[in-house]
N, C-alpha and C positions, 0 to 999 in steps of 0.2 A: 623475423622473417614473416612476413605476408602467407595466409592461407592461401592455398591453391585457387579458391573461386574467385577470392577477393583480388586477385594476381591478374586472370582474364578477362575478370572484369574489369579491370582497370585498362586492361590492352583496349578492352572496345571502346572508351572512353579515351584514351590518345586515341585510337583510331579515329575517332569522329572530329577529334582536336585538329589533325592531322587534316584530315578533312576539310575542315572551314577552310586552312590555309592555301589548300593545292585549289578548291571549288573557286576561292576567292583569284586566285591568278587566272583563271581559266572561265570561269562563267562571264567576265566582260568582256572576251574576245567579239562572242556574237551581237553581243550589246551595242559596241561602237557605232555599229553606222546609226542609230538610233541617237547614240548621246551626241554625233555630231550632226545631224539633224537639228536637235532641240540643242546646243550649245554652241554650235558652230564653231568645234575646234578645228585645226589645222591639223594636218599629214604629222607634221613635228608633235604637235600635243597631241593626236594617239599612239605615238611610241614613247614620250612620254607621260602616259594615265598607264602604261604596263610596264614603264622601266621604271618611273619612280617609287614605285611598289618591290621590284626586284633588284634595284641598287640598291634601296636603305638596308632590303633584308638581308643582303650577302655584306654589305658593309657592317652591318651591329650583330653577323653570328657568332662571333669567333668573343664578343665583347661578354654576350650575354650566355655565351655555352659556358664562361668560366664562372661568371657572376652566379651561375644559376647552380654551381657546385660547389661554390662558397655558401652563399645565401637558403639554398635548398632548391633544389628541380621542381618540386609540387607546386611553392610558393611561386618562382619565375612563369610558373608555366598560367597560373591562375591570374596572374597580373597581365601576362601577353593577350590570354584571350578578353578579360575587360575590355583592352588598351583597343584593340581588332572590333569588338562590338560597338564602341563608342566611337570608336573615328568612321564605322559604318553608317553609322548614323548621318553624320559630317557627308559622309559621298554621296547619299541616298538622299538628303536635302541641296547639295550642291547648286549654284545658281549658273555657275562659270567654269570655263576649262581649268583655269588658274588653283579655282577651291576645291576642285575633282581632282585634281594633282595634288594640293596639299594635304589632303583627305588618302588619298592613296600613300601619301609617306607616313602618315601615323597609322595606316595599316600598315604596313611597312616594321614598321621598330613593334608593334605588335606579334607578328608573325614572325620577326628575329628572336623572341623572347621563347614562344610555342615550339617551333621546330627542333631546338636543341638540345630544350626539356625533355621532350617526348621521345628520341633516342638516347640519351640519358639512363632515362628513366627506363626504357626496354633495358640498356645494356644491367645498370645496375638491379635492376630485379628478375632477370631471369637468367638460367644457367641452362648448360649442357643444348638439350633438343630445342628442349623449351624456348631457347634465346635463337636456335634458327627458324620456326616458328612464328616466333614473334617479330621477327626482321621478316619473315616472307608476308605477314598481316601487313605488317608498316609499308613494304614496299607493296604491294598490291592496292593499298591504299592511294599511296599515289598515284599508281597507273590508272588505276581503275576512274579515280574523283578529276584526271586531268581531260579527262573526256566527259565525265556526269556532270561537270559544268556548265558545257555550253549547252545540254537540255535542258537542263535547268534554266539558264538566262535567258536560252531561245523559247522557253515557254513564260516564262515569268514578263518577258521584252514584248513579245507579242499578244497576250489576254490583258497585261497589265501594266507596266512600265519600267524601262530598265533601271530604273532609282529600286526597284524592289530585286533586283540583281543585288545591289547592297543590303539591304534592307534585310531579308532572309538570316542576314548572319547573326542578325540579334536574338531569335527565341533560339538558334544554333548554339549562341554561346552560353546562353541561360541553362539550357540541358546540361553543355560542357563543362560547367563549372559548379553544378549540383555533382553530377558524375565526379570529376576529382576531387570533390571534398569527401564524397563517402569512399570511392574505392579504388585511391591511386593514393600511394603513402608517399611522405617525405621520406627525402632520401638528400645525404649532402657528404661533403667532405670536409670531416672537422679540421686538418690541416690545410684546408686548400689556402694558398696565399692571396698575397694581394694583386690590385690590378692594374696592367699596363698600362696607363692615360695617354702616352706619347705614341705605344704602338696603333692604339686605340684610332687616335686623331690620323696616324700616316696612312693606315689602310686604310678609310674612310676617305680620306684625300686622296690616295693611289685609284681608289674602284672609282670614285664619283667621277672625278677629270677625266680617265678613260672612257668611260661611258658618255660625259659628256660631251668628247668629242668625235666619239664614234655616231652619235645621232647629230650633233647641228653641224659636222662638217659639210655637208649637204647645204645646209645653209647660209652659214659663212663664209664657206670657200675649205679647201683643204690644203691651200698656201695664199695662194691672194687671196686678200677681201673681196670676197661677193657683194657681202650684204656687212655694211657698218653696225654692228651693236651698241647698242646706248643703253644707258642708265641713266633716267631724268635728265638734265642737262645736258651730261656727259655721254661725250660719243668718243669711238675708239679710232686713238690718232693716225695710224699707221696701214701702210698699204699691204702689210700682209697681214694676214688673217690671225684669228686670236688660236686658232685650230691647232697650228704647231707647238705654241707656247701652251696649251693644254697639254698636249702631247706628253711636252719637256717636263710639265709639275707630276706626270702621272706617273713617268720614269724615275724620276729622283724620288719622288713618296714612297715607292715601291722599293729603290736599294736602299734606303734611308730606314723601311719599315725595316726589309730583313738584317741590316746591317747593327742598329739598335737592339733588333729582338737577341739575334747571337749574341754581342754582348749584354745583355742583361743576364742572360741564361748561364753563359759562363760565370758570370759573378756570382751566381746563385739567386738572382731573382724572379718574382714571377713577369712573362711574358704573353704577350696578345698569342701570339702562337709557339706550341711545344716543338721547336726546333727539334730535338733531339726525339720527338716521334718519327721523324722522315729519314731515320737511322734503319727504322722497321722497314724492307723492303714491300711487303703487304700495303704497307699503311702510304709510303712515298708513292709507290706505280699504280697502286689504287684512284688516290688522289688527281693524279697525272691523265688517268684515263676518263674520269669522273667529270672533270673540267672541259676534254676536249667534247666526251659525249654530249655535254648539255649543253654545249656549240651552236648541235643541230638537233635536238632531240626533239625540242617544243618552238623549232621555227615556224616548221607547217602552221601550228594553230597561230599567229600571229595574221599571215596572211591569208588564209584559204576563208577565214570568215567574209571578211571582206570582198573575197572576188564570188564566192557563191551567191553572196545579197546582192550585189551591184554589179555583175557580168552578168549571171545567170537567171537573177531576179528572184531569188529564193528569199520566203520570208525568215525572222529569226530561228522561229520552230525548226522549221523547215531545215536551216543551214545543222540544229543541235543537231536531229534525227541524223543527218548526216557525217556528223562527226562522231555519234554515238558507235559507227563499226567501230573505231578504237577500242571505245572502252569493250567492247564486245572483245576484241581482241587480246585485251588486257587479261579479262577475265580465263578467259580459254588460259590465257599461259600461265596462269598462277595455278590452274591444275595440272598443266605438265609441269611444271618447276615443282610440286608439292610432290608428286609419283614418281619426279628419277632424280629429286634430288639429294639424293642420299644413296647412289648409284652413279652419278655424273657429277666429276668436279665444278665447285661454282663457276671457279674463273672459264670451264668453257662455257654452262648455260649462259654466262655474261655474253661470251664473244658469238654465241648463237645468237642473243638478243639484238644486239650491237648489229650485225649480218639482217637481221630481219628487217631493223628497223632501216638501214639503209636501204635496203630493197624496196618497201611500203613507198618511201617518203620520194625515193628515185620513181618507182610507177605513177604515182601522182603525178609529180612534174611530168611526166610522158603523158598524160593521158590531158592534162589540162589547157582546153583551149573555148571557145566563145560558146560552144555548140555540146560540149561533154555532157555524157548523162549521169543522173548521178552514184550509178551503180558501181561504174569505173573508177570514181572517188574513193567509195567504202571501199572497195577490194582491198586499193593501197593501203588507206589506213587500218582496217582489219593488221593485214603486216604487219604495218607499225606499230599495232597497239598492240599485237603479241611481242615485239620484239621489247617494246618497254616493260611489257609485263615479267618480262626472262630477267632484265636486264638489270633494273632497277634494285628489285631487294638482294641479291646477289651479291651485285657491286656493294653494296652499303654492308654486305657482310664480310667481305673479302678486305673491305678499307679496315674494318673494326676488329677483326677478329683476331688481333694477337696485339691490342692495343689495352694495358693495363686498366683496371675499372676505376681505379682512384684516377685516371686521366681520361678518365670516357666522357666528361664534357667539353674537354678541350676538342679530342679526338673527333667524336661526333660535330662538334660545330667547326671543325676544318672542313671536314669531310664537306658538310652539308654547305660552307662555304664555299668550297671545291665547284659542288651543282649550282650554288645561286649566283658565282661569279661566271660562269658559265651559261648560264640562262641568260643574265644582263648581258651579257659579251654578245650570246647569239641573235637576242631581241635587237640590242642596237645594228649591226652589222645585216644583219639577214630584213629588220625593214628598213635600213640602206639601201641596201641591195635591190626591194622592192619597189620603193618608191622611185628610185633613180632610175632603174630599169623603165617602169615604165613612163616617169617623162621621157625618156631617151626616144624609146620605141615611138611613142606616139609623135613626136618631133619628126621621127624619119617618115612617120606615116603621113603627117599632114603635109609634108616637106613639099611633095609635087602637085598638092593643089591650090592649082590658079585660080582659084573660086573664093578663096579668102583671103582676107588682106595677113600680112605676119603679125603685126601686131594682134590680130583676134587671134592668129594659130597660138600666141604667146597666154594669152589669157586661157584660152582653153587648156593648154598643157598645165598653166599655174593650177585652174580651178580643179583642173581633175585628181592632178597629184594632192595640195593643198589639202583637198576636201576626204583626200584618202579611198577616193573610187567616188564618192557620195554622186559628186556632180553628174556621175553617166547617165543614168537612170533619166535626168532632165533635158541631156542632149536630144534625145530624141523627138522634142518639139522646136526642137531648131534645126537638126542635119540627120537624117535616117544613117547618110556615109556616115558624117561625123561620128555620132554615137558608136556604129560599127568597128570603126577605129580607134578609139576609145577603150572597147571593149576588147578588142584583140590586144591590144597596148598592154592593159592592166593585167592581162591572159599572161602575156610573156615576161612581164613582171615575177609575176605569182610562180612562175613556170622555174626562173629563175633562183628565186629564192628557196624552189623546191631543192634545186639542182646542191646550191648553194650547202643547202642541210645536208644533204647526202654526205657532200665533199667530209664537210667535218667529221661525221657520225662514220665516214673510213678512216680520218687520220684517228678517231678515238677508236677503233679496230686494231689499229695497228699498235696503240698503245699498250694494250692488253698484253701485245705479247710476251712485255716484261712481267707480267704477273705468271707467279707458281702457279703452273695448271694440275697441278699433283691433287688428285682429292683429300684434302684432312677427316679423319675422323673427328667428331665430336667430342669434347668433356663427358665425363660420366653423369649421370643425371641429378647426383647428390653432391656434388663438386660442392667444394668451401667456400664460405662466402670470402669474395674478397676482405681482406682487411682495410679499416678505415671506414667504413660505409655506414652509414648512421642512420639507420631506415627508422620511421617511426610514424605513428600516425598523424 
């Protein structure tokens, strides 16, 4: 067993691990209208430069939380962060939208490897207080870094360039990886079995297809063909859309995963997911509630950069300053969760969280329109970012906490599966939801005027949506209305998507209620070490 110092010091070293990952999803929000500036990606390729980063990582958790309990948590965790500083590199040179997206999925399988470690690695070295403690670090962590990133990018974006949005993460991981070598121990599980391939490949096929047809439905159509897709010569034969037929591979990979996993597990072998953890009622309605939360938890930040730079004309700085109420928010709540939490059962501080954050993310959308100031913005997210702050290490405690330590990698990387299939789901869906909205909007706006031919209203609706807001800013030396309309268009979008978040972040309210609200006491503070546990330097 680990000395007591060498124990929390190891905490702050995940923590900062933990860090690069949540910084890294979160610091290119502000960056976008910048990289489609200088790249000129499309509306589709900026929901894919943030989904392809949050598919791969919810698709390889569940792969590398087992791997990383066989092989050792230290080791997986020291290869994820390399894998994440090197492919930073990759994004920070990027020439094209194409290699900022391929660049994003090998941070991606990087940050699959990090996050499952790093809860792992809390559950199996600490006990009793101490392990709720170190779940409230972890989860404050989160909260707190999903807001300190867009100041960061928004000052990094604007003194210097958003390639150093990436760029940053490389003396990050140098520190990180000095830190786990001196004072984070291996730890593994010498029986852990072997690994699933088959389950491995379905849930990979299940998440990716979902997701990819939750973002280009929009573009292809969501039953007829909109838009023909091709592959070099080959174009696609059929007059309905490839949309559906994604659909169908995402449902079959999905009863095909769990129907595979149950039998392997009955025969005694090892499985992509521990079936028989969702036996645990803790661990099943935790899960449950986990997934619908991160729906709607981090819609907001996807769109609200976007409409503050290009509605309101805020530069990057500018837009982080303002997302920074969150983390402000964040902060504030991890000192009330630290003072009554051992006086107030988790699962309510969760369903408080849950409650705040829909309320924040619900005042936003009410408050947002061409003309908003931006004080009205902070308030809501203030909210919000208390509500994450309540919510988040709570929930991740409440999944885990009666989930055996010799299965605390599987455990942890469902869980955390749970949240990044969940992120993906909300990211595609909610910038649907935004981009469609406001073509829509702007269509019925430009609808009655006789001053433009349709054919230009069609271009302008393409460019604006297309460009992801980009092109507004430019209307304005061609139509003062236009522009205006534009602007209001992309408002109700944005407004939209606010609304959107809400919705979800009450059905994951509602989920909670399956959860024991009963306060547990804690283990005793000398509690045994679990068996099996092979900790060593």
């Amino acid at each position: 067993m680990t000395s007591s110092r060498t124990k929390w010091l190891g905490l702050v070293v995940i923590s900062l691990a933990v860090s690069l990952i949540i910084v890294d999803s979160t610091i290119v929000n502000v960056a976008i209208p910048s990289i489609v500036d200088e790249l000129a990606i499309t509306s589709t390729q900026v929901q894919w430069v943030q989904e392809s980063y949050t598919l791969v990582f919810a698709a390889l958790l569940l792969m590398f939380g087992t791997l990383a309990d066989r092989f050792g948590r230290r080791r997986m965790l020291l290869i994820g962060v390399v894998i994440f500083a090197l492919s930073s590199v990759l994004a920070a040179a990027a020439r094209s939208g194409d290699l900022l997206i391929g660049s994003r999925v090998l941070q991606g399988v990087g940050g699959a490897m990090i996050l499952p470690s790093t809860l792992s690695v809390i559950n199996a070295t600490f006990r009793g207080r101490d392990r709720a403690i170190a779940f409230a670090v972890w989860g404050s962590t989160i909260g707190g870094m999903a807001a300190v990133g867009p100041v960061l990018g928004g000052w990094l974006t604007t003194y210097f360039s958003w390639r150093w949005a990436f760029g940053i993460n490389v003396p990050l991981g140098v520190v990180i990886v000095v830190g786990v070598l001196f004072f984070v121990l291996e730890s593994r599980e010498p029986g852990a079995r072997g690994l699933d391939l088959v389950g491995a490949v379905l849930s990979i096929v299940a998440s990716g297809t979902l997701v990819f047809g939750l973002i280009e439905g929009r573009t292809y159509g969501w039953w007829l063909a909109d838009t023909v897709p091709d592959i070099g010569s080959w174009s696609w034969p059929f007059d309905l859309s490839p949309i559906p037929i994604v659909f169908l591979i995402a449902a079959l990979a999905l009863i095909g995963f769990v129907l595979w996993g149950i039998r392997r597990e009955r025969a005694g072998r090892p499985t992509m997911l521990a079936f028989g953890l969702f036996t645990i009622p803790s661990f099943r309605n935790g899960n449950i509630a986990a997934l619908i939360v991160s729906l709607g938890e981090y819609g907001v930040i996807l769109s609200l950069p976007l409409w503050l730079q290009n509605v309101l004309g805020y530069d990057a700085l500018q837009t982080g300053y303002v997302i920074l109420a969150l983390a402000i928010g964040s902060f504030v709540a991890s000192g009330f969760a630290g003072s009554f939490g051992n006086r107030i059962s988790p699962v309510w501080i969760v369903r408080m969280g849950i409650l705040a954050e829909m309320v924040g993310v619900a005042a936003v959308g009410l408050v947002i329109a061409p003309d908003t100031q931006w004080w009205s913005i902070a308030i809501g997210l203030f909210v919000y970012g208390f509500g994450i702050g309540l919510a988040t290490a709570q929930l991740t405690g409440v999944v885990l906490k009666d989930v055996p330590v010799e299965q605390s990698g599987q455990g942890s990387g469902t869980q955390s599966t749970a949240r990044q299939v969940g992120s993906a789901l909300g990211i595609a869906i909610l910038g649907t939801v935004l981009f469609t909205s406001v073509g829509a909007s702007l269509e019925t706006r430009l609808a009655d005027n006789d001053t433009i031919p349709d054919a230009v209203k069609t271009q302008i609706v393409d460019a604006v949506v297309d460009s992801a807001g980009n092109a507004i800013p430019g209307l304005d030396n061609r139509s003062a209305e236009v522009a205006a309309e534009a602007r209001a268009a992309f408002s109700d979008g944005t407004r939209y998507s606010a609304f959107a978040a809400a919705c979800f972040l009450a059905l994951g309210l509602l989920a909670t209620l399956r959860l024991d609200g009963r306060r547990q006491e804690y283990e005793g503070e000398h509690a045994a070490e679990p068996a099996g546990t092979d900790a060593v330097r």
